[in-house]
PASEBA-1860 file (N, C-alpha, C; in nm, 3 decimals):
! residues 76
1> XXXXXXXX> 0.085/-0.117/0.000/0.000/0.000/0.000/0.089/0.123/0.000 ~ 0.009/0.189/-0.039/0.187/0.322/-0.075/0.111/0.453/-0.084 ~ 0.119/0.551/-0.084/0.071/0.715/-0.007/0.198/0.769/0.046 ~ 0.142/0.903/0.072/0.211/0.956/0.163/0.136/0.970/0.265 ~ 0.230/0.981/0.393/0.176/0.986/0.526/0.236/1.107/0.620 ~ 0.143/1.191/0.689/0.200/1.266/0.755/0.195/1.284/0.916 ~ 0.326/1.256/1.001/0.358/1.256/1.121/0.370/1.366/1.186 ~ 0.377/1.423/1.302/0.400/1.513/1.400/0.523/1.445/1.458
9> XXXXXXXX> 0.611/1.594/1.356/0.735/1.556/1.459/0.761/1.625/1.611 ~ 0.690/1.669/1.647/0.703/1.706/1.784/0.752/1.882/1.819 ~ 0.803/1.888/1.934/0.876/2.032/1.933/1.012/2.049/1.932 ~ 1.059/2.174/1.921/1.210/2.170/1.911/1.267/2.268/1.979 ~ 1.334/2.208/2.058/1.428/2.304/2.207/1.555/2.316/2.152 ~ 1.612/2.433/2.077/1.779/2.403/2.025/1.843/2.475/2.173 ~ 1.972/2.424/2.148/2.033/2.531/2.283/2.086/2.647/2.218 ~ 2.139/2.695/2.112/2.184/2.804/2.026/2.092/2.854/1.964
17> XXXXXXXX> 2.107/2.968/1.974/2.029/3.040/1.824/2.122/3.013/1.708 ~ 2.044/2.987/1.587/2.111/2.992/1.462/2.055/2.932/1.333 ~ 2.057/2.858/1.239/2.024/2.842/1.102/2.035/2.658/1.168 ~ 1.954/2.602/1.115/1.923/2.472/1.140/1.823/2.426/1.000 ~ 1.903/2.313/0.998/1.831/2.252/0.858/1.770/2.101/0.871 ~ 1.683/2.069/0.864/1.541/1.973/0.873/1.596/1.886/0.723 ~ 1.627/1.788/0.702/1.602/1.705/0.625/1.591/1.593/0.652 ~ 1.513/1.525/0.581/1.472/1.338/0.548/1.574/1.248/0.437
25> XXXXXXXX> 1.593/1.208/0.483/1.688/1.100/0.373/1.621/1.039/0.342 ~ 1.508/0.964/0.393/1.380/0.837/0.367/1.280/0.886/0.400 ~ 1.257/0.945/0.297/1.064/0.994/0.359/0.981/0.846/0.324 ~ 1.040/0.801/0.252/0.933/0.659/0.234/0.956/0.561/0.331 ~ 1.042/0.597/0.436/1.075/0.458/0.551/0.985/0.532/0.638 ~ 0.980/0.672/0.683/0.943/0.769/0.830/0.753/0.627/0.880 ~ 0.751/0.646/0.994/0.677/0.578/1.052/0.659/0.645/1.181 ~ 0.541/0.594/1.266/0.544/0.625/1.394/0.639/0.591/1.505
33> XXXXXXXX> 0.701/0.721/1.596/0.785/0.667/1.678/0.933/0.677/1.607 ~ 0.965/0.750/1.474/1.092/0.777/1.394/1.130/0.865/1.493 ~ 1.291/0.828/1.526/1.399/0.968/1.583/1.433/1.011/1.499 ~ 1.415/1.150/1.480/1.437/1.287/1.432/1.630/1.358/1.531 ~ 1.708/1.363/1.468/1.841/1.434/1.490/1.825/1.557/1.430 ~ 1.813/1.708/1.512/1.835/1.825/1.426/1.934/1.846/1.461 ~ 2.071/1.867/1.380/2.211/1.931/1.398/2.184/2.111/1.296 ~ 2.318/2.130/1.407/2.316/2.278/1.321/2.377/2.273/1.156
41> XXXXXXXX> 2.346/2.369/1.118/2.352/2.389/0.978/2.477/2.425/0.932 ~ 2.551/2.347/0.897/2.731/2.388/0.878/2.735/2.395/0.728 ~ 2.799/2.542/0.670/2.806/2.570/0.494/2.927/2.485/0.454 ~ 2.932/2.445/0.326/3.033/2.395/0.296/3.165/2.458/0.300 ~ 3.139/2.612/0.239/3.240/2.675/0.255/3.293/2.743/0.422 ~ 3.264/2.668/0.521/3.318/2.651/0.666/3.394/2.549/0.688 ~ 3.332/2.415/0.619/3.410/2.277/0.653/3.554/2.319/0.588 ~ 3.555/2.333/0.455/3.637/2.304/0.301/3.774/2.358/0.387
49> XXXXXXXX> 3.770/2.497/0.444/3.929/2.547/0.486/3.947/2.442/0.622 ~ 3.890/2.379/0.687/3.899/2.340/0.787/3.964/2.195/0.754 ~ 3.921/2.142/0.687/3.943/1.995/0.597/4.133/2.025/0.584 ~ 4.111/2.149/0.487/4.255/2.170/0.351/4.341/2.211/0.494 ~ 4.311/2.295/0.617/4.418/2.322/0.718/4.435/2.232/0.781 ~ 4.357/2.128/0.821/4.385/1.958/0.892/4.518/1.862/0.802 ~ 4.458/1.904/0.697/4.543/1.816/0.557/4.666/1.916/0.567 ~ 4.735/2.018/0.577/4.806/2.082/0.544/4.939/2.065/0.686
57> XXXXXXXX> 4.861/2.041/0.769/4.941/2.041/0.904/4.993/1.924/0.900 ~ 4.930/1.820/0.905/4.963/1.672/0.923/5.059/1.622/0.796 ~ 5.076/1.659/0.652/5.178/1.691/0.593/5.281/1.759/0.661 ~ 5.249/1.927/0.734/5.400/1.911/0.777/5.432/1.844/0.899 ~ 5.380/1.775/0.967/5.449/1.728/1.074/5.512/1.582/0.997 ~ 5.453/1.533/0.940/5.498/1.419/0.887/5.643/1.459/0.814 ~ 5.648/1.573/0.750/5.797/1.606/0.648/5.889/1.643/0.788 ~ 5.816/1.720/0.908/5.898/1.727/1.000/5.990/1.619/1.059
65> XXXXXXXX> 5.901/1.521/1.087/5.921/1.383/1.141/6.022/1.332/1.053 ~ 6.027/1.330/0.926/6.130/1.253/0.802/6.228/1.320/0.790 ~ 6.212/1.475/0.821/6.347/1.588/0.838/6.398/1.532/0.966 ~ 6.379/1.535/1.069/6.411/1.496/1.157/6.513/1.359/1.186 ~ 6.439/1.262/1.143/6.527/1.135/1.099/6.614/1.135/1.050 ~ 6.638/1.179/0.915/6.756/1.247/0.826/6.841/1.296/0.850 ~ 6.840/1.354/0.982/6.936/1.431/1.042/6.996/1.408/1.142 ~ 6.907/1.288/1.240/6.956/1.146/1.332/7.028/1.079/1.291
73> XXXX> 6.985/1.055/1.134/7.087/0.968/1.084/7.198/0.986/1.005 ~ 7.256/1.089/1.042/7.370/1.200/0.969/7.374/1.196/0.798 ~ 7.243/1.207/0.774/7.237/1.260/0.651/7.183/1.432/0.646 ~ 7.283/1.489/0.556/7.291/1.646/0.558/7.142/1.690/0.553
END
């Protein structure tokens, strides 16, 4: 049997003010008694420098680490 069906998702207490985004991945699974997760709303362009400065550090500690060795091991 197949429709759409519509639930009451309840109320929503955030602890922050801010931009919050509501989506369904499976509106055709939702049923009575579905947990609902609202997380805050993070732009891509917030993650992207955060990602490339994680990636950027851990390169240099790693060239640090291999400089380092190199130089333990009396190579100039």
């Amino acid at each position: 049997m197949g429709g759409n069906s519509s639930n009451p998702l309840g109320e929503f207490h955030c602890n922050e003010p801010g931009d919050y985004q509501i989506t369904c991945l499976t509106p055709n699974h939702i049923r009575p008694g579905f947990l609902l997760e609202v997380t805050p709303y993070v732009s891509p362009g917030g993650v992207v420098p955060l990602i490339l400065g994680t990636l950027l550090a851990s390169f240099m500690t790693i060239g640090g680490l291999i400089v380092t060795l190199l130089k333990l091991g009396g190579q100039p």
